[in-house]
N, C-alpha and C positions, 0 to 999 in steps of 0.2 A: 647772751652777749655776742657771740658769733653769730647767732642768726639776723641781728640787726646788722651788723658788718655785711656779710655777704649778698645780703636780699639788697641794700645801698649799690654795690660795686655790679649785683647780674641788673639792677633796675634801671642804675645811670648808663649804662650801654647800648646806644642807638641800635648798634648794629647786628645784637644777642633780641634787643626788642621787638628788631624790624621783623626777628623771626617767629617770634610769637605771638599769639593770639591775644586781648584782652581781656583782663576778667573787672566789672564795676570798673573802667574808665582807668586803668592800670596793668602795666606786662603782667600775665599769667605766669607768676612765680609764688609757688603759694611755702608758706613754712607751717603748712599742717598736714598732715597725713591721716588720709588719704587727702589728695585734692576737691576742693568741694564740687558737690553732685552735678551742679550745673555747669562747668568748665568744660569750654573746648580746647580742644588741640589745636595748635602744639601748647606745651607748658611744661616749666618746669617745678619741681618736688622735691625742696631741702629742707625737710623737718628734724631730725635728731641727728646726734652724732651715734656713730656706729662703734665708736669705740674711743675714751678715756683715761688715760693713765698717767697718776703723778710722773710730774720731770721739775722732781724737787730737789733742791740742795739742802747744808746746813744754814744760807740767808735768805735763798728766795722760796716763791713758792710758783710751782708752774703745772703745767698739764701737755700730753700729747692730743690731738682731738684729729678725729677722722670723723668726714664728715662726706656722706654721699650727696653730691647730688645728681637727680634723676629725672631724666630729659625724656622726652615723651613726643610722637609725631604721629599723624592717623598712618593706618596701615593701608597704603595705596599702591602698593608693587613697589614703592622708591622709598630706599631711606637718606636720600641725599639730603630732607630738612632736616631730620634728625641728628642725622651725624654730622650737618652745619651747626645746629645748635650747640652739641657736645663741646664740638671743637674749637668753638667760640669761646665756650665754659672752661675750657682749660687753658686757652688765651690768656683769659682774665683771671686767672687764679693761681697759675704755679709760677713759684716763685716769685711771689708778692708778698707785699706785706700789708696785712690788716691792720686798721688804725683803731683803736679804744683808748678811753681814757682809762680802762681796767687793766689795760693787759699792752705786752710788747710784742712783736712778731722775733721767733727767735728763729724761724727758718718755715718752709711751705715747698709741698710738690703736690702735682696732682699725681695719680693712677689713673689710667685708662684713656677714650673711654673703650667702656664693658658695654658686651651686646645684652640685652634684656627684653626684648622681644617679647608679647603675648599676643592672644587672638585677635584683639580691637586696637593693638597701637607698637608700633616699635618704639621701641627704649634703649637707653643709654645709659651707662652711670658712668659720672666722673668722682672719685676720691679725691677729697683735699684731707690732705695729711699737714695739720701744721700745731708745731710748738711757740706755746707761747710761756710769758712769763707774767705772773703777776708784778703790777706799779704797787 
């Protein structure tokens, strides 16, 4: 249910777009992990939540959900697409609110972002930390 929300709000964004690459005729935002074999850089990688936990009452019922996402750029001595990408990413995510017909936005921040750096690509992670409530 989140990852239809989010993958909407990083897809409709020209300007998070402009900075990545295409995969099949669509922004390189994948919500599977790993990202698939043939993808180029840059792209971003928001597949699961990192972490879950009832934010229930005695009438509702809700959850905490943190959810990474992981921004990715070739590793060419500069991480200025990179960390454009990231910071795009948390532009559009903290302190918003997610729309479902499942669920209410009961408040959202991001974390970071986080350097995540390996051999073949610099990396980012941005946390979105958001409580929701079930409709």
């Amino acid at each position: 249910m989140i990852t239809d929300e989010l993958h909407a709000i990083l897809a409709g964004d020209a300007t998070l777009t402009g900075l990545l690459s295409s995969y099949e005729g669509e922004p390189a935002i994948f919500t599977v992990d790993p990202a698939l074999g043939d993808a180029t850089l840059p792209y971003i990688v928001t597949a699961s939540s990192t972490v879950v936990t009832p934010y229930d009452t005695k009438t509702t019922l809700g959850r905490e959900v943190w959810r990474d996402i992981r921004c990715y750029a070739e590793a060419n001595g500069s991480a200025v697409t990179v960390e454009a990408i990231a910071e795009r990413v948390r532009q559009l995510l903290h302190r918003q609110e997610l729309t479902s017909a499942d669920y209410e936005t009961i408040w959202s921040e991001c974390d970071g972002p986080i350097n995540a750096d390996d051999g073949e690509a610099y990396g980012r992670i941005v946390t979105l930390k958001i409580t929701i409530q079930e409709i």
